[in-house]
Residue, then its C-alpha position, 0 to 999 in steps of 0.5 A: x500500500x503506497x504512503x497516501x492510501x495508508x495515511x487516508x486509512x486514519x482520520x486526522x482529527x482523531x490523532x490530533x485529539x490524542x496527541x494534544x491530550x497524550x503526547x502520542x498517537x498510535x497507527x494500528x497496522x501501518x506495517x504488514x508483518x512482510x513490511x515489517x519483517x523486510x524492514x528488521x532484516x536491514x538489520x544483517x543485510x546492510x552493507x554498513x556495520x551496525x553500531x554497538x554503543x559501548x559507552x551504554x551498556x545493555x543499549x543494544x544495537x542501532x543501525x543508522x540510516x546514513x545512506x537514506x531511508x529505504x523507499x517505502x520509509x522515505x515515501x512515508x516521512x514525506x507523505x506523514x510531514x506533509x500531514x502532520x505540518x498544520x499540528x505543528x505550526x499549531x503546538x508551536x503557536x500555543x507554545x508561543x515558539x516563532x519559527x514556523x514549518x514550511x509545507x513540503x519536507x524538501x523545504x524543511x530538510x533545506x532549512x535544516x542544512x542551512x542550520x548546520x544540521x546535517x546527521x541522520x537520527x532515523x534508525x532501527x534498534x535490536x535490543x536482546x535479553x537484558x538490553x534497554x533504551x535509555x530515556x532520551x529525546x531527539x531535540x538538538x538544533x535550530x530546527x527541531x520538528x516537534x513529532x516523530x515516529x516509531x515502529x514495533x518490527x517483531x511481535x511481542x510474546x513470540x519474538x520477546x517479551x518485556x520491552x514496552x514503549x514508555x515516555x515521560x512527561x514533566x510538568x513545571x511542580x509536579x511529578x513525571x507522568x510515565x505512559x506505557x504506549x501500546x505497540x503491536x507488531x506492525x503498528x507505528x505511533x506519532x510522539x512528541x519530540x521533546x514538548x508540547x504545548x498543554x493548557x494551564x489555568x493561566x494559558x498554555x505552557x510547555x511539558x518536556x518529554x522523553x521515550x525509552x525502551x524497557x527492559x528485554x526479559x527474554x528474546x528480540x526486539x526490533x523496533x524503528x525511530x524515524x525522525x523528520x529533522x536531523x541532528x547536528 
C-alpha cells in the first residue's frame, strides 16, 4: 500500500485529539508483518556495520540510516510531514515558539542544512535479553520538528517479551507522568519530540518529554525511530 492510501486509512482529527491530550498517537497496522519483517532484516543485510554503543551498556544495537531511508520509509516521512505540518505550526503557536514549518519536507530538510544540521537520527534498534533504551529525546538544533515516529518490527510474546514503549512527561511542580504506549507488531505511533504545548489555568505552557525502551526479559526486539529533522 503506497504512503497516501495508508495515511487516508486514519482520520486526522482523531490523532490530533490524542496527541494534544497524550503526547502520542498510535497507527494500528501501518506495517504488514512482510513490511515489517523486510524492514528488521536491514538489520544483517546492510552493507554498513551496525553500531554497538559501548559507552551504554545493555543499549543494544542501532543501525543508522546514513545512506537514506529505504523507499517505502522515505515515501512515508514525506507523505506523514506533509500531514502532520498544520499540528505543528499549531503546538508551536500555543507554545508561543516563532519559527514556523514550511509545507513540503524538501523545504524543511533545506532549512535544516542551512542550520548546520546535517546527521541522520532515523534508525532501527535490536535490543536482546537484558538490553534497554535509555530515556532520551531527539531535540538538538535550530530546527527541531516537534513529532516523530516509531515502529514495533517483531511481535511481542513470540519474538520477546518485556520491552514496552514508555515516555515521560514533566510538568513545571509536579511529578513525571510515565505512559506505557501500546505497540503491536506492525503498528507505528506519532510522539512528541521533546514538548508540547498543554493548557494551564493561566494559558498554555510547555511539558518536556522523553521515550525509552524497557527492559528485554527474554528474546528480540526490533523496533524503528524515524525522525523528520536531523541532528547536528
Amino acid at each position: 500500500m503506497n504512503a497516501r492510501a495508508m495515511i487516508e486509512r486514519f482520520d486526522i482529527d482523531a490523532v490530533t485529539a490524542q496527541l494534544d491530550a497524550e503526547g502520542y498517537a498510535v497507527l494500528p497496522g501501518c506495517f504488514d508483518s512482510r513490511e515489517a519483517r523486510a524492514l528488521a532484516r536491514l538489520l544483517d543485510e546492510r552493507r554498513v556495520p551496525v553500531l554497538l554503543v559501548p559507552d551504554e551498556p545493555g543499549s543494544g544495537e542501532r543501525l543508522y540510516f546514513d545512506e537514506g531511508l529505504p523507499p517505502l520509509l522515505h515515501a512515508w516521512r514525506e507523505a506523514l510531514y506533509r500531514w502532520l505540518v498544520p499540528v505543528a505550526n499549531r503546538w508551536h503557536a500555543l507554545a508561543g515558539l516563532e519559527a514556523r514549518f514550511p509545507a513540503e519536507f524538501d523545504a524543511f530538510l533545506d532549512a535544516n542544512h542551512r542550520a548546520g544540521q546535517h546527521r541522520p537520527q532515523s534508525h532501527l534498534s535490536r535490543l536482546r535479553a537484558g538490553d534497554r533504551l535509555a530515556l532520551h529525546r531527539h531535540d538538538e538544533g535550530e530546527w527541531v520538528f516537534p513529532f516523530q515516529m516509531v515502529a514495533l518490527l517483531c511481535e511481542p510474546q513470540h519474538d520477546f517479551t518485556g520491552g514496552e514503549f514508555v515516555m515521560t512527561e514533566q510538568r513545571p511542580r509536579m511529578q513525571s507522568r510515565p505512559m506505557v504506549v501500546p505497540l503491536a507488531f506492525g503498528d507505528a505511533a506519532i510522539i512528541a519530540t521533546g514538548q508540547r504545548p498543554v493548557e494551564g489555568a493561566n494559558g498554555y505552557y510547555r511539558v518536556k518529554l522523553k521515550h525509552a525502551i524497557s527492559r528485554v526479559r527474554s528474546g528480540e526486539r526490533v523496533g524503528m525511530e524515524w525522525v523528520f529533522h536531523e541532528g547536528v
